[in-house]
C-alpha positions in Angstrom: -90.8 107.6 -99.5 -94.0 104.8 -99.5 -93.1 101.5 -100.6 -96.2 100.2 -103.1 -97.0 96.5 -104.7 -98.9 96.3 -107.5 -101.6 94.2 -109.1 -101.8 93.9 -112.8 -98.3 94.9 -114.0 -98.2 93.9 -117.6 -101.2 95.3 -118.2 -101.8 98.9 -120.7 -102.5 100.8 -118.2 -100.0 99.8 -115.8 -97.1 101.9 -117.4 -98.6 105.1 -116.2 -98.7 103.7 -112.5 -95.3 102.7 -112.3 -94.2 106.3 -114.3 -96.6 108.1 -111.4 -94.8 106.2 -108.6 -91.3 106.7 -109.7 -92.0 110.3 -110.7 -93.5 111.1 -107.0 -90.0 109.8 -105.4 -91.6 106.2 -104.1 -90.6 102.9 -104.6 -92.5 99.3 -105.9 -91.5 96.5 -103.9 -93.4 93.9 -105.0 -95.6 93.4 -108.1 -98.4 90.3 -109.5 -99.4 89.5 -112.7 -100.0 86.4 -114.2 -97.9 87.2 -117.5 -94.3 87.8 -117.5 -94.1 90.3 -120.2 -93.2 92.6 -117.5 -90.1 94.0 -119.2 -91.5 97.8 -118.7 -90.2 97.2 -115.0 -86.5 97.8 -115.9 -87.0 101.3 -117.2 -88.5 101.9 -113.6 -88.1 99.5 -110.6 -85.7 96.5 -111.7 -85.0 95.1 -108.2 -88.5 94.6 -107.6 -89.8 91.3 -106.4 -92.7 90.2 -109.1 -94.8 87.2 -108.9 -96.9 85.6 -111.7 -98.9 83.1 -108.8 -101.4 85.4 -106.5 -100.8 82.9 -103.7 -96.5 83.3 -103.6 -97.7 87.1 -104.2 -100.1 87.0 -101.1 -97.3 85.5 -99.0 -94.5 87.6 -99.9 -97.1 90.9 -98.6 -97.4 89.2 -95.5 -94.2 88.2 -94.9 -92.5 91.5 -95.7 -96.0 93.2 -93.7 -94.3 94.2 -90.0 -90.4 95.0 -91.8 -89.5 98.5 -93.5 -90.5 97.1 -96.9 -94.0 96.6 -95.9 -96.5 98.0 -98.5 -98.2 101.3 -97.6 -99.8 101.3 -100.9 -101.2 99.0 -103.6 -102.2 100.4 -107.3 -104.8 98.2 -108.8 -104.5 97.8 -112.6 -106.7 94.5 -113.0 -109.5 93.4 -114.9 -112.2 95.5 -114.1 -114.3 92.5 -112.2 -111.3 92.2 -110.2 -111.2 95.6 -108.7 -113.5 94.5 -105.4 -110.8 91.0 -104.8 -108.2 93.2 -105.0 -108.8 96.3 -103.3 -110.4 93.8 -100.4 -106.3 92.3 -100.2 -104.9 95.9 -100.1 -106.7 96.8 -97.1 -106.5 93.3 -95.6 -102.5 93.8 -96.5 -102.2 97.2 -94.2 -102.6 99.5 -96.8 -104.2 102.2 -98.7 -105.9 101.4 -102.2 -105.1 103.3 -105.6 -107.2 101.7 -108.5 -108.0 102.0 -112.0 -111.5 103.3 -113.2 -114.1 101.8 -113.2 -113.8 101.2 -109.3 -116.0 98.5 -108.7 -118.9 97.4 -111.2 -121.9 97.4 -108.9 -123.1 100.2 -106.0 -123.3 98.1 -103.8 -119.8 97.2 -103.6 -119.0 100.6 -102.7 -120.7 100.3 -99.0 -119.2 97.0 -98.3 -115.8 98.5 -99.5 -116.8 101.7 -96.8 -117.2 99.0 -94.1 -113.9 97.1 -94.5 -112.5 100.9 -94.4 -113.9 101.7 -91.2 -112.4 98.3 -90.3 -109.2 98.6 -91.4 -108.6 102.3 -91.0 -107.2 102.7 -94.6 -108.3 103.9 -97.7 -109.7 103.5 -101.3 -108.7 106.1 -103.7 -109.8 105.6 -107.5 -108.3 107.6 -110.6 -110.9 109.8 -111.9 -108.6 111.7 -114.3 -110.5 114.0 -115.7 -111.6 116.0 -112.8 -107.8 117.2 -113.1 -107.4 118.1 -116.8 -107.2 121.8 -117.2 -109.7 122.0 -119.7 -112.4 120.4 -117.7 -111.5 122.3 -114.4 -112.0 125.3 -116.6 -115.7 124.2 -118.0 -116.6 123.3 -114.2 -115.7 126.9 -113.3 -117.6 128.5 -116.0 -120.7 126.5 -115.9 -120.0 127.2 -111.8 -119.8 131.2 -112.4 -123.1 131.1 -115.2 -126.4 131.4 -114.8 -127.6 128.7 -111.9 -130.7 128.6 -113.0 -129.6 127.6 -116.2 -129.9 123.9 -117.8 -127.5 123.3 -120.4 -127.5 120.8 -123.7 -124.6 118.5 -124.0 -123.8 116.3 -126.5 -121.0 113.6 -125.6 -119.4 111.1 -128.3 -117.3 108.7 -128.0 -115.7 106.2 -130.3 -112.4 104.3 -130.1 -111.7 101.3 -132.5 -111.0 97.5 -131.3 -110.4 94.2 -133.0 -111.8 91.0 -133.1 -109.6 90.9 -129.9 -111.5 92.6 -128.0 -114.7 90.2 -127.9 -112.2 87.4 -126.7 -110.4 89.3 -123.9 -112.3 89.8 -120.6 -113.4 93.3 -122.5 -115.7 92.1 -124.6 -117.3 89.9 -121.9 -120.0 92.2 -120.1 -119.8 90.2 -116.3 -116.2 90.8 -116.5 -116.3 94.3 -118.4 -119.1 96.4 -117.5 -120.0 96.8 -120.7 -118.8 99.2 -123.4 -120.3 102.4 -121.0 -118.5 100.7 -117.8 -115.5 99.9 -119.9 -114.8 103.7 -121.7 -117.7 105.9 -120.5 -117.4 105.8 -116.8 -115.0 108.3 -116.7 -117.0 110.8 -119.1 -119.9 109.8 -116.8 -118.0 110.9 -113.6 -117.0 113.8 -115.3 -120.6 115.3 -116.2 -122.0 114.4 -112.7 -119.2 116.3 -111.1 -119.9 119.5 -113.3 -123.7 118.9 -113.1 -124.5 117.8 -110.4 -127.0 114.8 -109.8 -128.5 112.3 -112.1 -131.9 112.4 -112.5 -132.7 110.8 -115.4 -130.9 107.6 -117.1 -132.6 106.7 -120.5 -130.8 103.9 -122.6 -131.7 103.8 -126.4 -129.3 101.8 -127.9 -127.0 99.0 -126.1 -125.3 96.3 -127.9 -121.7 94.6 -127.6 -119.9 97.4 -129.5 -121.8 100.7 -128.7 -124.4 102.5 -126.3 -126.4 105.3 -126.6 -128.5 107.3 -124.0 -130.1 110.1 -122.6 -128.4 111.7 -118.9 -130.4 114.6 -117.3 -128.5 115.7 -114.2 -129.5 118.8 -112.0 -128.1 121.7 -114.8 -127.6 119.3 -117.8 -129.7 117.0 -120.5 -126.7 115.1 -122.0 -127.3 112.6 -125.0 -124.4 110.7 -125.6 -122.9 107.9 -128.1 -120.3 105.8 -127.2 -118.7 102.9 -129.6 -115.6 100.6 -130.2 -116.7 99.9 -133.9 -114.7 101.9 -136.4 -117.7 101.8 -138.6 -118.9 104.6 -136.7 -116.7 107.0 -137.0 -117.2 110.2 -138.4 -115.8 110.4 -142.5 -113.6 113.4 -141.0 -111.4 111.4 -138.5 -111.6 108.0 -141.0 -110.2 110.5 -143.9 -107.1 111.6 -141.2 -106.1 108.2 -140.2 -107.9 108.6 -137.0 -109.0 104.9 -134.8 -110.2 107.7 -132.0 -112.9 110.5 -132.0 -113.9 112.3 -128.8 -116.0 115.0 -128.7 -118.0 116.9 -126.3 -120.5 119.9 -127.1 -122.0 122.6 -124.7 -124.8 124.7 -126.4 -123.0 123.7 -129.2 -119.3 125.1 -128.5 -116.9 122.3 -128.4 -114.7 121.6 -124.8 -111.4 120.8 -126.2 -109.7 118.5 -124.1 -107.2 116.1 -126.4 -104.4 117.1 -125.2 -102.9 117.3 -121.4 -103.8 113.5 -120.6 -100.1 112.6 -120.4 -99.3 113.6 -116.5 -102.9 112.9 -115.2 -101.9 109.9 -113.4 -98.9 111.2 -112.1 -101.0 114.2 -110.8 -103.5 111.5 -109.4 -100.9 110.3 -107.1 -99.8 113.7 -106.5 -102.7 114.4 -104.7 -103.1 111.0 -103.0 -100.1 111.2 -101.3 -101.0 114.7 -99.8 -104.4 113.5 -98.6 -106.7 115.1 -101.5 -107.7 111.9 -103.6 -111.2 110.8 -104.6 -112.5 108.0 -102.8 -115.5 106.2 -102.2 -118.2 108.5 -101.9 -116.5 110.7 -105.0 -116.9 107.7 -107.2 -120.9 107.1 -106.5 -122.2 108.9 -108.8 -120.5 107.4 -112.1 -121.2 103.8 -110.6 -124.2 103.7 -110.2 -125.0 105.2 -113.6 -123.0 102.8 -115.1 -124.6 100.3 -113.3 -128.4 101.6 -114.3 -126.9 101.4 -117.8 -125.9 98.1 -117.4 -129.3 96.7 -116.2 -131.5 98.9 -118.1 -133.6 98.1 -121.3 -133.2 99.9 -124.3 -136.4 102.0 -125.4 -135.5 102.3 -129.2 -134.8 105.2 -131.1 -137.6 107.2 -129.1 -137.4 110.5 -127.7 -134.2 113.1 -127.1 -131.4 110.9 -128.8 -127.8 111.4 -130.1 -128.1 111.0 -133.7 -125.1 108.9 -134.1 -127.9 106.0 -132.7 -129.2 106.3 -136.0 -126.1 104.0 -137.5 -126.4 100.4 -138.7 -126.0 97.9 -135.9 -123.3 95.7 -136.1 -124.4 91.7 -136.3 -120.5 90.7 -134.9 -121.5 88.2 -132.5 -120.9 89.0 -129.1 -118.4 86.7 -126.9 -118.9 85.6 -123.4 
């Protein structure tokens, strides 16, 4: 059994952390947030210690640092331009790092996070999900077994409704955020490098507060892809079934199906962490820094190769900072 602490406990993704630690036979001895709607505990780990002030939080992992209920692991759950504090404190604390996606925001970050590593002799592991879904494994493999001379077409889109609360939460704040590509694409990103192998190409067309549309060419793929948290743009078929959400991903026009099977993924993230066979820092590269080149770049207009969802109104909702 490892004993884990916990950063960002009341958070949404949170939940699925504490249901992969307790499903993995571990315990959490210790937990931060700065909200106390923490109620979620009690279905999981009700006797342990939680802290709404980062400094009695910081004491308590030292304090408990050389006895049996010293952390061995901390999951990361914060605010995405918190990742980098907060992984630093694990490894400062004695123990290996589990964080949320995105890892860190910036490249760079990554090889100063390598560094403190080699200092510290413990590790960084981030969730990259999808690399575990069934479906996905099973496009890797076929696109692995094709032609390898072959460069496919892939269209990737994207769109999952927020509110007005969005733009006044850290989300909706790009130095905090990322940015809508950092914020929801990185994973999708990650997941087209590791079946395609190396970005060559990053073309921006549209970015704005609520969407982002581009061009990817990686060794065996030319992606064009839309992503968007404005429910104006979904698709009349999801809007006419209820639907906030519409994800879809085409292949030479077949469609990879992968709605379903999302529910154990973090569980089988820390599955594979604990036997020595998570993704760390170098794993994560690739999806950083095209996130990042996204980020910084400046959008050409509808020009060239686009996704035609890029074509859509752009929304005049002022963007919060």
């Amino acid at each position: 059994m490892k004993n884990f602490g916990i950063i960002g406990v009341a958070g949404y993704i949170a939940p699925r952390h504490l249901k992969a630690i307790k499903e993995t036979g571990n315990k959490l001895v210790v937990a931060l947030d700065k909200s106390d709607t923490v109620g979620i505990m009690d279905s999981y780990f009700p006797e342990c210690s939680f802290y709404t002030e980062y400094e009695r939080f910081d004491r308590y992992v030292e304090k408990i640092k050389n006895t049996p209920d010293k952390i061995d692991f901390l999951s990361v759950c914060t605010p995405n331009y918190l990742h980098d504090s907060h992984i630093r404190f694990g490894l400062r604390a004695g123990a290996d790092v589990i964080c949320e996606k995105p890892l860190v925001l910036n490249t760079w970050n990554i090889d100063a996070l390598k560094t403190m590593e080699q200092e510290t002799g413990h590790r960084v592991y981030n969730i990259l999900q999808l690399r575990l879904h069934p479906a996905i494994i099973a496009w890797k493999d076929k696109i692995a077994k094709g032609d390898r001379q072959k460069v496919y077409d892939v269209d990737l889109t994207y769109i999952t409704s927020r509110g007005k609360w969005y733009y006044t939460s850290w989300k909706g704040n790009l130095e905090k955020s990322g940015g809508v590509a950092t914020n929801i694409g990185v994973h999708f990103y990650d997941m087209l490098s590791w079946i395609f192998g190396a970005r060559q190409e990053n073309i921006v067309h549209i970015s704005t507060h609520d969407r982002v549309a581009g061009f990817l060419r990686f060794e065996r793929a030319r992606v064009r892809y839309f992503l968007s948290i404005n429910a104006d743009t979904l698709p009349q078929s999801a809007v006419a079934q209820g639907k906030k959400t519409y994800r879809k991903v085409e292949c030479e026009g077949e469609e990879i199906e992968f709605s379903d099977g999302f529910t154990e993924l973090h569980t089988d993230s820390y599955r594979n962490i604990l036997a020595g066979q998570g993704f760390g820092l170098d794993d994560v590269r690739n999806c950083i820094d095209i996130v990042s080149n996204i980020r910084n770049a400046t959008p050409i207009g509808l020009k060239g190769d686009y996704h035609p969802l890029a074509e859509l109104p752009l929304s005049n909702h002022p963007f919060r900072k």
